[in-house]
BAKOL-700419 format. One line per 5 residues: number of its first residue (from 1); their letters; for each residue x, y, z of N, C-alpha, C. Coordinates in Angstrom, 1 decimal, padded with zeros to 4 digits. Last residue first. Layout:
<robas>
NUM) a) X Y Z X Y Z X Y Z; ...
</robas>
This chain:
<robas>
83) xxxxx) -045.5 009.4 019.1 -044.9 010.2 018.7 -043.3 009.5 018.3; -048.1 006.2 018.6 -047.0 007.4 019.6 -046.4 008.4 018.4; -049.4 004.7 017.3 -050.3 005.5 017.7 -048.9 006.6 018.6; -048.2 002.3 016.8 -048.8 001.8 017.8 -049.6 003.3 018.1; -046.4 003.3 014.4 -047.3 001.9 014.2 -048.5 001.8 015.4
78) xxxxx) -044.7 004.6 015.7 -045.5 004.8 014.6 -047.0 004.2 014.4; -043.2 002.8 017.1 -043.9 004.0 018.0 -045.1 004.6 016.9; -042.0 001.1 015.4 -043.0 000.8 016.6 -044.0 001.7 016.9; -040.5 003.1 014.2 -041.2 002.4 013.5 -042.8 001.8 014.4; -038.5 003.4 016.1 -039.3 004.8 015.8 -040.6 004.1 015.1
73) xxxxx) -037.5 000.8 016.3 -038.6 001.3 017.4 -039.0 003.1 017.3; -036.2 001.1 014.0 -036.7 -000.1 014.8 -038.3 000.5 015.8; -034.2 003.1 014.3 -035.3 002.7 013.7 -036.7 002.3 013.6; -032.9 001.5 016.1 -033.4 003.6 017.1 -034.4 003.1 015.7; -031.9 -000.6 015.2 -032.9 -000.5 016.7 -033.7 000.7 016.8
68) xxxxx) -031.3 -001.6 012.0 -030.9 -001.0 012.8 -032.5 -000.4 014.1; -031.1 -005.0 011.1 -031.9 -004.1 011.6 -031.9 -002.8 012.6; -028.4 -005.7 008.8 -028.9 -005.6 010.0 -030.0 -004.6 010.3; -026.7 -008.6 006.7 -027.7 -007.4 006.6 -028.5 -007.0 008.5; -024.1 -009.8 005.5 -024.8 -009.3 006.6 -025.5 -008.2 006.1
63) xxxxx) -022.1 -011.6 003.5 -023.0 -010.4 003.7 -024.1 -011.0 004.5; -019.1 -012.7 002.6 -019.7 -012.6 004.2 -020.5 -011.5 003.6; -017.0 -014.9 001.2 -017.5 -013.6 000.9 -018.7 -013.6 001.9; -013.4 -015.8 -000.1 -015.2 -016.0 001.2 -015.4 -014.8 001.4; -011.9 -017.3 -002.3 -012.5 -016.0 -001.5 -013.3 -016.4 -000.9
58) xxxxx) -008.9 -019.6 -004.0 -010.6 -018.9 -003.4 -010.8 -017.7 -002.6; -007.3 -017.7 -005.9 -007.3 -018.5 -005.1 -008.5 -018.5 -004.6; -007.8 -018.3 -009.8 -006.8 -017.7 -008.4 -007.2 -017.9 -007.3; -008.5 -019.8 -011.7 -008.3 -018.8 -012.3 -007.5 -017.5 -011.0; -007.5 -023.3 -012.4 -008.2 -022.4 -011.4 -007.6 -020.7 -011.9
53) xxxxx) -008.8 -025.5 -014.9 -007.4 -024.9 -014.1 -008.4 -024.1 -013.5; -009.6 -027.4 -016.6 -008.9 -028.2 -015.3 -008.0 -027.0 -014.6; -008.9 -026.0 -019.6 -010.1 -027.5 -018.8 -009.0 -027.6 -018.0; -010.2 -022.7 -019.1 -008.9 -023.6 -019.4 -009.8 -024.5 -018.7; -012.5 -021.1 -019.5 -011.8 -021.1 -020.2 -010.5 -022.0 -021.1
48) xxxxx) -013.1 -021.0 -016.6 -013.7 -021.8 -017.9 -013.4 -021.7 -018.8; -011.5 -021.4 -014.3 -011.2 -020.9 -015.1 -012.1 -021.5 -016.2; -012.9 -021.2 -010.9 -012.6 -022.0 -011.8 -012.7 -021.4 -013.0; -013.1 -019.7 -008.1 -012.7 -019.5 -009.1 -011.8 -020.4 -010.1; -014.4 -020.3 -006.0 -013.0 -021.2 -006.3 -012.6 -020.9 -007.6
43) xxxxx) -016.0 -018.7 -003.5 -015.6 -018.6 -004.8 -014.0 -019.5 -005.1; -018.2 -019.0 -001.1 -017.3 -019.5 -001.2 -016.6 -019.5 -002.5; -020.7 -017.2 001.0 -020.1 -017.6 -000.7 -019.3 -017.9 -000.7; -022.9 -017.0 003.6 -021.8 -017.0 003.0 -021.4 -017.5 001.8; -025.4 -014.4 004.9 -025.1 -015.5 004.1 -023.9 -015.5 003.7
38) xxxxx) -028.1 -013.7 006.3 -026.8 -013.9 006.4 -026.7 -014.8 005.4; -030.4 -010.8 007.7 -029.7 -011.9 006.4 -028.1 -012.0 006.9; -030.3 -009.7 010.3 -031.7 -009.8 009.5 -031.6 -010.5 008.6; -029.4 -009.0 013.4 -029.0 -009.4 012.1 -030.3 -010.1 012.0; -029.5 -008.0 015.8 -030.5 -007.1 015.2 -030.0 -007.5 013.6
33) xxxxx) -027.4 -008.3 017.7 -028.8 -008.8 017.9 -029.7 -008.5 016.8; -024.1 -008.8 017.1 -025.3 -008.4 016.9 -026.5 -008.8 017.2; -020.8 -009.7 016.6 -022.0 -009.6 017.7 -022.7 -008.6 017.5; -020.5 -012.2 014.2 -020.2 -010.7 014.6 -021.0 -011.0 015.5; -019.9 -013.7 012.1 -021.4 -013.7 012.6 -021.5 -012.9 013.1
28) xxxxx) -017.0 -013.8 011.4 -017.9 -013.8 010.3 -019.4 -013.5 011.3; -016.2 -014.1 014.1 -015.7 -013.0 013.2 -016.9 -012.8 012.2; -016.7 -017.1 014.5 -017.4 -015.8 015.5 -017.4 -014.4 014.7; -015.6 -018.8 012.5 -017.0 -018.4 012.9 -017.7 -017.2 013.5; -013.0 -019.0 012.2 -013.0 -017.4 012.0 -015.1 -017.8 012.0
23) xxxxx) -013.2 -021.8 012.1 -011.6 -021.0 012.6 -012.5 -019.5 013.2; -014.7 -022.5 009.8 -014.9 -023.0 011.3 -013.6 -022.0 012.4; -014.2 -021.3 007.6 -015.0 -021.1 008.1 -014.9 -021.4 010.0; -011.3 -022.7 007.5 -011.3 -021.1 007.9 -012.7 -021.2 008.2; -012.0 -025.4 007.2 -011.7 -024.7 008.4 -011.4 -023.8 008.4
18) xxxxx) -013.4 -024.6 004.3 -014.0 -025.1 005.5 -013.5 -025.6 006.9; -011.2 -024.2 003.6 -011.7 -023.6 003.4 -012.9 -023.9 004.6; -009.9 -027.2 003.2 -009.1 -025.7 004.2 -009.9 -024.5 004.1; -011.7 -028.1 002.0 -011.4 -028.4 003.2 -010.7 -027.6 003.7; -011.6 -026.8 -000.9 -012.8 -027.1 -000.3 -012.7 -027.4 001.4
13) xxxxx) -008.7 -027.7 -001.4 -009.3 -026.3 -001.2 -010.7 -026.3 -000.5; -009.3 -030.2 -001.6 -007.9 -030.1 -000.3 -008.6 -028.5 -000.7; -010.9 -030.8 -003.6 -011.2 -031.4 -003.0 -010.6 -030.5 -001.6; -008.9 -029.4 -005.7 -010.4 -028.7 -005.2 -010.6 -029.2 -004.3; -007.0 -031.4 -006.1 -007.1 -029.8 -005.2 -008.4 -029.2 -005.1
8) xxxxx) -008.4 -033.5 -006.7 -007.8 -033.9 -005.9 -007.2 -032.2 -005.0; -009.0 -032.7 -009.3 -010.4 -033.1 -008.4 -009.6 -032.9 -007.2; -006.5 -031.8 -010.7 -007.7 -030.7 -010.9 -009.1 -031.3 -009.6; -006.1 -034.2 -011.1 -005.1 -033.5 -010.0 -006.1 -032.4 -009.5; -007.7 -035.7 -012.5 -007.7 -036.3 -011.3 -007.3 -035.3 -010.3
3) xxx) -007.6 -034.5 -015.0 -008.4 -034.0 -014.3 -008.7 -035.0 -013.0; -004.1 -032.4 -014.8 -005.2 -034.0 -015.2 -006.5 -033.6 -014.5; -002.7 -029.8 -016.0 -003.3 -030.5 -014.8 -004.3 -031.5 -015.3
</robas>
């Protein structure tokens, strides 16, 4: 692979990738009130090994972190002098 062809698919992966983002939004954000980190990773696994090759297909990778409530508010209750 040249390294025009090597720009020219990354480029066309980078974009279908960023309509799965946009496709599958809701999925990825979930319904929650009580999300605390988010973040997404997009892996294109580029082969450093070989000049100009990809080592398999990309991945999207979704971590969520959440505040769990009954917690949440035992913590409160703590805090404010309750049981």
């Amino acid at each position: 692979m040249t390294q025009t062809e090597f720009r020219d698919t990354l480029v066309k992966m980078v974009k279908a990738c960023g309509e799965e983002l946009i496709e599958r939004a809701e999925d990825f954000v979930g319904a929650t009130e009580s999300l605390t980190y988010f973040n997404i990773n997009i892996d294109f696994s580029i082969d450093s090994g070989r000049l100009y090759s990809f080592d398999g297909v990309p991945t999207i990778d979704v971590n969520k972190s959440h505040s769990p409530e009954k917690s949440s508010q035992v913590l409160i209750d703590f805090y404010m002098g309750g049981n």
